[in-house]
N, C-alpha and C positions, 0 to 999 in steps of 0.2 A: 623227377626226384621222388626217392621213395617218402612217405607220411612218416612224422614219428609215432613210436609205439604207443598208446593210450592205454595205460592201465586201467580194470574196471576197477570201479567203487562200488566197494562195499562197508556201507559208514558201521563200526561199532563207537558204541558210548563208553567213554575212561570216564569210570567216576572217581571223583575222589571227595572228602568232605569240604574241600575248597573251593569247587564248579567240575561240571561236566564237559570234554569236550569232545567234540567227535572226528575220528579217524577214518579216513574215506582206504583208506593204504593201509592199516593192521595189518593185513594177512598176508602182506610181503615176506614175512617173520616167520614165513617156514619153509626151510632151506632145501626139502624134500618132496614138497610139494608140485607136482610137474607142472600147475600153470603158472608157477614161481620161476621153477626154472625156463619154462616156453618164455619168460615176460625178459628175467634176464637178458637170455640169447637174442630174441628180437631185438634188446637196445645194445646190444651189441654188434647184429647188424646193419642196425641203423649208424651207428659210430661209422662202421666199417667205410659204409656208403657214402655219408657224409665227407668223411676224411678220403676218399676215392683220389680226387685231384691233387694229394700232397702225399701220395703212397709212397710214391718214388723217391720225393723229398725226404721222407721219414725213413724210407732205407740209408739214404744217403746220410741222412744226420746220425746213424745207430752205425754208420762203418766209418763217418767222420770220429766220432765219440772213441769208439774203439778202438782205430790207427791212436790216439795219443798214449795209450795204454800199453805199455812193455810189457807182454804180454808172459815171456818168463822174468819171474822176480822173483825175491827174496828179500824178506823182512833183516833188521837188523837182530843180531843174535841177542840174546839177553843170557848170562851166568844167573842158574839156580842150582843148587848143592851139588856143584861139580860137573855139571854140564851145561853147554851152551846150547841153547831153544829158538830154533826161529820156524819161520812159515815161509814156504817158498809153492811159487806156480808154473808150470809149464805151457809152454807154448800153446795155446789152441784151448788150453783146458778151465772149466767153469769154477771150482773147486780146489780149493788150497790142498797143500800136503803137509802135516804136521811133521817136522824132522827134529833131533839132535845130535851133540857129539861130545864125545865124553872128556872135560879135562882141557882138548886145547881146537880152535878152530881148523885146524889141518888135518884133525882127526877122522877115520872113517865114520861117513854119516851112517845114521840108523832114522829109518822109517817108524815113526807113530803111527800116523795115522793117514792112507791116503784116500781123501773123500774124493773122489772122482770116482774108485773103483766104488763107494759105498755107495754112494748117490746115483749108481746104472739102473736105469729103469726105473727111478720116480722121478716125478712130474716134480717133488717140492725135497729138498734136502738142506737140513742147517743139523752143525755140531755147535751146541749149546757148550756144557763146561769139559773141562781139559784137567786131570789136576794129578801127579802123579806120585806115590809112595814114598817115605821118609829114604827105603834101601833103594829105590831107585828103579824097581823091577816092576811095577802095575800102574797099570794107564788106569783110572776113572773117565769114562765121558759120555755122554750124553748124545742124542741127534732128535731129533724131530723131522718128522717126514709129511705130514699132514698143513703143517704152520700156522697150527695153532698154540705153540709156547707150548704144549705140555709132552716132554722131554722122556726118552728111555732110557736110562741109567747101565752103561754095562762096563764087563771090566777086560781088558787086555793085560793077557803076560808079555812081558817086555824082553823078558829072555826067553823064552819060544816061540812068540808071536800068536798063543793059542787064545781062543776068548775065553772065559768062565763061562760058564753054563747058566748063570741068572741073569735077567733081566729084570728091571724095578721101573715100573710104569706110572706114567701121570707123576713126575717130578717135576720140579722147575729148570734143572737142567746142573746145575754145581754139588757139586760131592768136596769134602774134607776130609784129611785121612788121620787118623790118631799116630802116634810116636809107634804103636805096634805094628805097622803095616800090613794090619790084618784090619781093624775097623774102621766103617765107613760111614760119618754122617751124612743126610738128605734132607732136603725139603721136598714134602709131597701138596698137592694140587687138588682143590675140591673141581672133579671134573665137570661140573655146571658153573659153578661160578670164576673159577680159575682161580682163584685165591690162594695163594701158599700159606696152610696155617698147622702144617705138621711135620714135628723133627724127626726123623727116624734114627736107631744105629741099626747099622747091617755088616756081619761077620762077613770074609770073604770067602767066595764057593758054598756058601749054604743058602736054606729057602730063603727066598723074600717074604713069606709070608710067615715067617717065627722072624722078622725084624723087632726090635723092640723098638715102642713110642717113647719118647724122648720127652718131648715135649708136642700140645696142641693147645692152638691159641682160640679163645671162644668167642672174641671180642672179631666182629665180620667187618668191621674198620681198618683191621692193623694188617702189616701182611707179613709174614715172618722168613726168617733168613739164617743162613749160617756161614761162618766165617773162620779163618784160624787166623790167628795170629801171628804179625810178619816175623817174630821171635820165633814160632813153630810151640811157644809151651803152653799156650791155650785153645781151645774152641768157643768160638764164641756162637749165642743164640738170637739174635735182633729179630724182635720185634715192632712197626714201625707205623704209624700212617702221619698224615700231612702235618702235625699239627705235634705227636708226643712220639716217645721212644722208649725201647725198655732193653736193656741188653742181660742176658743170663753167661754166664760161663762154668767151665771146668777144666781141668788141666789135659794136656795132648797127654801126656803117660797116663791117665788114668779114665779111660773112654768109660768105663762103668759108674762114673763118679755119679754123684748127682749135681744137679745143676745150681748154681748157686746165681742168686738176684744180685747185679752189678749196683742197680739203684732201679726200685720201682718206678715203673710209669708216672708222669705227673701231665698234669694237664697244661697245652702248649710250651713244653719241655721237650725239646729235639735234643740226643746227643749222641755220639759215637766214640767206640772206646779203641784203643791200641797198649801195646805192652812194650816195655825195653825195662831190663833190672828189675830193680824191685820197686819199678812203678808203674802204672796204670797212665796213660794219658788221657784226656778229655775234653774234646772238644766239645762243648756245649752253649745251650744260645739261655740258660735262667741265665735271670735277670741281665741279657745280652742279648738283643735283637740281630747284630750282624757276626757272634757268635765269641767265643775265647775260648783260650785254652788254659786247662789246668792238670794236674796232675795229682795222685793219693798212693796211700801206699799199696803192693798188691794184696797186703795183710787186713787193709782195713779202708772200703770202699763209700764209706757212710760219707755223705756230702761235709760233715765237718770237717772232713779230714782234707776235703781238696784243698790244695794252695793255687793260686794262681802261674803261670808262666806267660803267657801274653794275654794282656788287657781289651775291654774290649773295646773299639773304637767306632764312631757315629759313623765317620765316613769309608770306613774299609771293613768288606766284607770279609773274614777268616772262612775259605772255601774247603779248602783240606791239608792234610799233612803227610810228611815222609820223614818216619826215626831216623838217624843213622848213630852208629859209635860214636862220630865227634863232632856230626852236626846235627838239625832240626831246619827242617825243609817246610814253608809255609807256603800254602798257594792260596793269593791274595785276589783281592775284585777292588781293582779304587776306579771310579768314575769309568769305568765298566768297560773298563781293560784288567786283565788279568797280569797280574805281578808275580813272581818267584823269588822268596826271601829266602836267604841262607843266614841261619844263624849259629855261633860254633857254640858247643856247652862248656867248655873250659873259661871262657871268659865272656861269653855274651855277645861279641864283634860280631857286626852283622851287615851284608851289603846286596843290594838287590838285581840280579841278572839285568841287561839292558837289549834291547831287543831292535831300537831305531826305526821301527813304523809309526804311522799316527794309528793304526788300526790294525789288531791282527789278534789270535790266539794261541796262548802258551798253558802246555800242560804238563803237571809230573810226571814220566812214564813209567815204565819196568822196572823196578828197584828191590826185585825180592832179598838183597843182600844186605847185613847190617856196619860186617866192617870192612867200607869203602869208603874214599874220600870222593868217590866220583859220584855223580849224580844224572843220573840219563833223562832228559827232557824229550817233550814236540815241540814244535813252533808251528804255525802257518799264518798265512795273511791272506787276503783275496788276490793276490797278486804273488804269493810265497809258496810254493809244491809244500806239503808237508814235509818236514825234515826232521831226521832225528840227529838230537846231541849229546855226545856225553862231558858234561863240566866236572873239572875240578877244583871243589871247593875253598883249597886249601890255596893251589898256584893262582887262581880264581881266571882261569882259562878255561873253554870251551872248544871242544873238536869237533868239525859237521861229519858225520858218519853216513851220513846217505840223505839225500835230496828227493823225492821223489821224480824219476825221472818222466818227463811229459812230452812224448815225441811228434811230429809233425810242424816243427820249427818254430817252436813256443820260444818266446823273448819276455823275462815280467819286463825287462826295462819299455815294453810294448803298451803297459797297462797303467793307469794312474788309479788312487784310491785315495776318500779323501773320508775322513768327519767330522758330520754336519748333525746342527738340533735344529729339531723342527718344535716351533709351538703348540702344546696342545690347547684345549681351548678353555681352561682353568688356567694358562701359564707355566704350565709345567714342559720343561726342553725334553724333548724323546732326542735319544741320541741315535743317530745314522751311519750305517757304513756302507761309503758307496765307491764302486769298479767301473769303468771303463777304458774303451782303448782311447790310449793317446788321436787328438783328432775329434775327439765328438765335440759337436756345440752342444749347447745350453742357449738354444734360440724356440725350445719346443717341439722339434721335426722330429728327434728320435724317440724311437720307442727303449720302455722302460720296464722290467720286472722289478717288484716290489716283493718281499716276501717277509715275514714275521710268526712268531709262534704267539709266546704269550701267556704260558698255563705251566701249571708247577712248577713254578721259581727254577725252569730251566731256559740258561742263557745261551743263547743264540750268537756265538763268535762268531765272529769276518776270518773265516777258514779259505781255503783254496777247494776251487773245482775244477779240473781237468774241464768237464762237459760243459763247465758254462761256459768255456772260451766260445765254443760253438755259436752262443748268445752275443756275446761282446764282439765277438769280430764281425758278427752283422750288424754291427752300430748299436745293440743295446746297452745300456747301461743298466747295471744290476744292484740293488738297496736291500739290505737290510734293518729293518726297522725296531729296535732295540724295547717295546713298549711293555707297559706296567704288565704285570704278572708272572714275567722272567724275573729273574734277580742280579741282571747286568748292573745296576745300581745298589746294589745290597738285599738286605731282608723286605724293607719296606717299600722297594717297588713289587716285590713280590706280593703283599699285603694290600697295597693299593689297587690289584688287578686279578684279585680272587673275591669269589662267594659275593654280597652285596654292592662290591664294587668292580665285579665282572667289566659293566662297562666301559671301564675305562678303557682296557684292551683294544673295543673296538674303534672307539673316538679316538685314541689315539692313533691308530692306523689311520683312520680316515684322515685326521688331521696331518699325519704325514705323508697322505698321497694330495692332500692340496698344497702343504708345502714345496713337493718337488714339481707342481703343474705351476705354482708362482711364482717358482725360485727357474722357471724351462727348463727345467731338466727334463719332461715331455711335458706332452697333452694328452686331456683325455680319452682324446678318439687313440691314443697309443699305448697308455698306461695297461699292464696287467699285473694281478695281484696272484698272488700261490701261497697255499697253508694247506699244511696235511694234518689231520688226526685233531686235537687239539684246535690246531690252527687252520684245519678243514670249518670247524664250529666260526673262527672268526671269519673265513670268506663268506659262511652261510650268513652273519651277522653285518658283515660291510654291505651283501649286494641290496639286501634289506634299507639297510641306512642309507647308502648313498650309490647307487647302481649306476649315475651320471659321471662318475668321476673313473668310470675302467671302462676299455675297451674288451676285456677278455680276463675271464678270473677261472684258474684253476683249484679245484678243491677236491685233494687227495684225501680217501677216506676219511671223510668228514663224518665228528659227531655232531648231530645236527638236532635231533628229536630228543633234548636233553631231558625235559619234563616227562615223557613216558620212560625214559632211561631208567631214570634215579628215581622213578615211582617203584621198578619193578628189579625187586631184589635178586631176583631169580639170573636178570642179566650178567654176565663176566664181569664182576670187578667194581659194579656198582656201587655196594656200601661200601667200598676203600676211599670212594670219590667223595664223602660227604664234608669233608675237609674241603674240598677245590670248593664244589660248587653252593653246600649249602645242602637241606636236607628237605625233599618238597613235599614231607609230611609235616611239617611246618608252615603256617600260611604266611610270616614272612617270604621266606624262601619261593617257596609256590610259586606266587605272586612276581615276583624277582624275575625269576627263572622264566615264567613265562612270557614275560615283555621282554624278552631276546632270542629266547630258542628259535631257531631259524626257522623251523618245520611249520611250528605256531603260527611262526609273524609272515609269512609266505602272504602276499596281498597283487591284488590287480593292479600291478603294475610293470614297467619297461623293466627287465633286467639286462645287464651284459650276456654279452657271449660265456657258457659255463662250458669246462669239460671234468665232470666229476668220475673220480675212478673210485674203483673199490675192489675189495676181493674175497670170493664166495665161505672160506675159510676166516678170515676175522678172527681174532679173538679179543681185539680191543675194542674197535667200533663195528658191531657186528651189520653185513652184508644189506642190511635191510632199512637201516637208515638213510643211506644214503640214494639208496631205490624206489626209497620211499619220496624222498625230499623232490626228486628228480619228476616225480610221478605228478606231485602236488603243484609242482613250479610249472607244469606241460599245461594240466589243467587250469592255471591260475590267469599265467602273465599275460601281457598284453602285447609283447613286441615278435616282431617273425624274428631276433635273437638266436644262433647255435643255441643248443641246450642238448649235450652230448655226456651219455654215462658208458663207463666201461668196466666191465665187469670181469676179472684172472676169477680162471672157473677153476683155478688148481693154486691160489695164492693166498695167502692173509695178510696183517695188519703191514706189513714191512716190504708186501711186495714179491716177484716173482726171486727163487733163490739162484742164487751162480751169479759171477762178476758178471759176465756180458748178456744174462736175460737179462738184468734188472737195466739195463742199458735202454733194452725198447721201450719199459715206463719213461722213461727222461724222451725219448727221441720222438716219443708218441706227442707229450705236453708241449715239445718245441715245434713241432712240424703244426699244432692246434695255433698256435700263436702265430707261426709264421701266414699259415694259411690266412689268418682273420687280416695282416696286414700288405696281402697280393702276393706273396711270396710263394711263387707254385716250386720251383725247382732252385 
């Protein structure tokens, strides 16, 4: 058996004026460096090696994964001013086709956009924003080829198929078109730090570089954005980070205008605006922690003037809205299920879609149109294909429009799903959503995936995966774990699992995987845990905590070295994070921050089996953290333990691009699990 790779140590001193610490691993942190890249590929080969007796297996799981996949499809169309819009794929191919048709669905289709031909010859392809002209004639869009997020802006004629001859680089990826269809707003990219904090306008067919600045934001906390309005008669400017908001606008007919302040920033004041008539809507969380809605006139946006329209409520989160002429569409969070409220504005009658699982996620989809009574949703459940519907609000019927079809003789009536609270160990119930096939005990024998996020008040639905059937129909059972700093239970589970009270996140997780080893739903020697990104940070933080309670823990580009992160500004994205995590040029913080940061707390002891991935491009968790982490853990622990890193030497934070590569990240982590529990073929 080949050795694993040993990175040399070379200790630098991080000082800061709160204590010294020393870094054996720094100089992983330079992506060009050839004994950086030697140290990569060597744990790459060693993966390779390692994972040797489940090669076959892992093919077989990536063509298992793939057989459920209809391989030519076609999204449901969505009507935008007069043409119908979907995304359709062919047989064999990695890459969607952007099509429409003008008017009526029988109509001769027209080709947008086909990314298969654009994406020939690079290793990495994503088309970021899409957004087309008021007359109907220029494509805006975006691609990224490198994936790192920062986006090429160009433009397509729609009746000759010709490109324009600019290109606008280092963008975020979305364009907005003014009522002229000729001006183009952007957000542009500080290319070290990744940060969007500059609005452009850009005429069409002329230089990028006489764009006019719009707006730039100087505040390296907020990150800025642009938007129009589902009416089409404004542009909006948001600026935004964890904690406040500030929206500017101007009208779509008058792209020269100047910008006018919707309502200054205020400190922890979140809000976001929309238009219909002559008024402004506002969803805002002053003095409303799970948020409400009000409205002002467009004439006069001074907070005196808001009135209220829905109040706001302790137990129900107000997550977003959808205008229409005769109704107002509410998408709700109560006990952390997602709800869909129709309310009519003629009289206020109001009734809520009903869905019939104990666990699942519903979303508001595609609705660029104002006078409809229909309303097009998603639905799914861990046992439900995504499906798309279109309701009518008015007969208050729903039509299923397409199911996602999942082939190789998938049954949900095959799978049970149930929810459960686990205690955490203050008392507080973390709520659960848990899959398996009909048939498993709960006597402890089977093995279990556990997985959980946790960070930016983003919630984690009980969605459908094709790939995990792969998992279930080998007797796993698969959990979801609902814990503080999502906002599955409102604002204030979000609050409870940021900044000082980070740990919750982790204790709760732990506490929910002792719950399902007491409740047999497995055992330890069977349990595995999985967090990427964010939730890469909590598996770094569990195996720390309680490394006896998993047999095998996957941690997908994991931010782990959070204390040298958020000391060094220079990093991607860093000062936007001082909202999550707290700021560790503060000795609170410091302090905080460094009693969890995994890299830190890394100590002589047993950990589980780990398979950390990462990829060389990053642009969120960049490549070196988690090479790092991997380096320290080889040198540290104690137990002869896998401790397996993998390193896409052509991917970033999201993973390899095209449906079926990204397929081998998934078939890679199951064939690691399978392998740890004898499972060779």
């Amino acid at each position: 058996m080949m050795n694993p790779p040993i990175a040399a140590r070379k200790p630098k001193l991080l000082t800061s004026p709160f204590g010294t610490r020393t870094d054996d691993y720094y100089w992983l942190n330079q992506p060009e460096d050839p004994e950086v890249l030697t140290y990569l590929r060597a744990e790459n080969a060693y993966f390779e090696q390692q994972m040797a007796p489940v090669k076959d297996l892992q093919e077989s799981l990536f063509q298992e994964i793939k057989g459920r996949i209809q391989e030519r499809d076609e999204s449901v169309p969505y009507r935008d001013n007069g043409y119908y819009y979907y995304v359709r794929y062919e047989e064999g191919s990695e890459y969607p086709i952007y099509c429409r048709k003008p008017g009526s669905l029988t109509a001769p289709e027209q080709v947008l956009l086909n990314a298969n031909e654009l994406a020939a010859g690079k290793a990495y392809y994503h088309i970021g924003g899409f957004e087309v002209s008021d007359n109907n004639e220029v494509l805006a869009y975006s691609e990224d080829v490198v994936s790192r997020r920062l986006y090429t802006l160009r433009f397509r004629n729609l009746v000759t198929g010709e490109l324009y001859p600019e290109q606008i680089l280092n963008t975020s990826g979305n364009a907005v078109w003014a009522t002229d269809n000729q001006t183009v707003f952007y957000t542009k990219k500080d290319e070290a730090t990744l940060l969007d904090y500059q609005v452009y306008r850009h005429a069409l067919g002329t230089d990028p570089a006489t764009d006019v600045l719009v707006y730039e934001e100087t505040d390296n906390t907020f990150y800025t954005g642009v938007s129009r309005s589902k009416s089409r008669e404004f542009i909006f400017v948001h600026m935004g980070s964890t904690m406040s908001a500030e929206v500017r606008y101007l009208p779509a007919a008058a792209p020269t205008a100047g910008l006018q302040i919707f309502l200054a920033r205020e400190e922890d004041h979140l809000y976001e605006v929309e238009h219909f008539g002559f008024d402004f809507y506002v969803l805002s969380n002053a003095g409303a922690p799970n948020f409400r809605l009000l409205k002002t006139p467009v004439t006069d946006t001074a907070k005196a003037c808001w009135q209220e329209v829905i109040p706001h409520r302790a137990d129900v989160f107000l997550e977003n809205m959808e205008l229409f002429r005769d109704y107002l569409v509410l998408g709700e969070r109560q006990e952390g299920l997602l709800r869909l409220r129709v309310i009519r504005w003629q009289d206020g009658t109001e009734h809520y879609l009903n869905f019939g699982e104990p666990t699942y996620t519903a979303f508001i989809g595609m609705n660029p149109e104002f006078d409809t009574p229909v309303l097009r949703y998603g639905y799914s459940s861990l046992t439900t294909p995504t499906s798309t519907y279109d309701y009518d609000m008015a007969a208050q019927t729903k039509q299923l429009l397409k199911e996602q079809v999942v082939l190789g003789g998938f049954r949900k009536e095959d799978y049970v799903t149930e929810r459960a609270y686990a205690p955490a160990a203050d008392g507080t119930q973390i709520p659960l959503s848990i899959v398996y096939r009909k048939g498993f005990k709960k006597d402890g024998s089977a093995p279990l995936l556990q997985y959980a996020y946790g960070s930016y008040g983003l919630s984690m639905d009980a969605a459908f995966s094709s790939a995990r059937l792969s998992l279930l129909d080998r007797g796993f059972a698969y959990v979801i774990c609902h814990i503080r700093g999502g906002q599955e239970l409102g604002r204030q589970w979000y609050e409870n699992g940021k900044k000082l009270k980070k740990k919750n996140t982790f204790t709760d997780f732990t506490d929910c995987s002792k719950f399902l080893i007491d409740q047999k739903y497995t055992s330890a020697s069977k349990l595995f845990a999985m967090g990427g990104s964010a939730g890469g940070l909590l598996m770094g933080a569990i195996v720390n905590l309680h490394p006896e309670y998993y047999k095998g823990v996957v941690a997908a580009v994991p931010f782990v070295d959070v204390v040298t992160t958020m000391l060094d500004e220079s990093i991607p994205l860093t000062t936007g994070e001082y909202d999550e995590w707290g700021n560790p040029n503060q000795k609170e913080f410091y302090d905080y921050m460094l009693s969890y940061s995994p890299y830190d707390q890394v100590k002589a002891q047993a950990y589980p089996n780990m398979l950390v991935t990462t990829g060389l491009h990053d642009s969120q968790v960049q490549y070196f953290e988690p090479a790092k982490w991997v380096a320290k853990l080889r040198a540290t622990k104690t137990d002869n333990n896998l401790l397996l890193l993998h390193t896409d030497m052509a991917a970033g934070h999201g993973g390899a691009s095209g449906r079926f590569k990204s397929l081998h990240d998934t078939a890679r982590q199951f064939a690691f699990m399978l392998m740890l529990l004898g499972v060779k073929s």
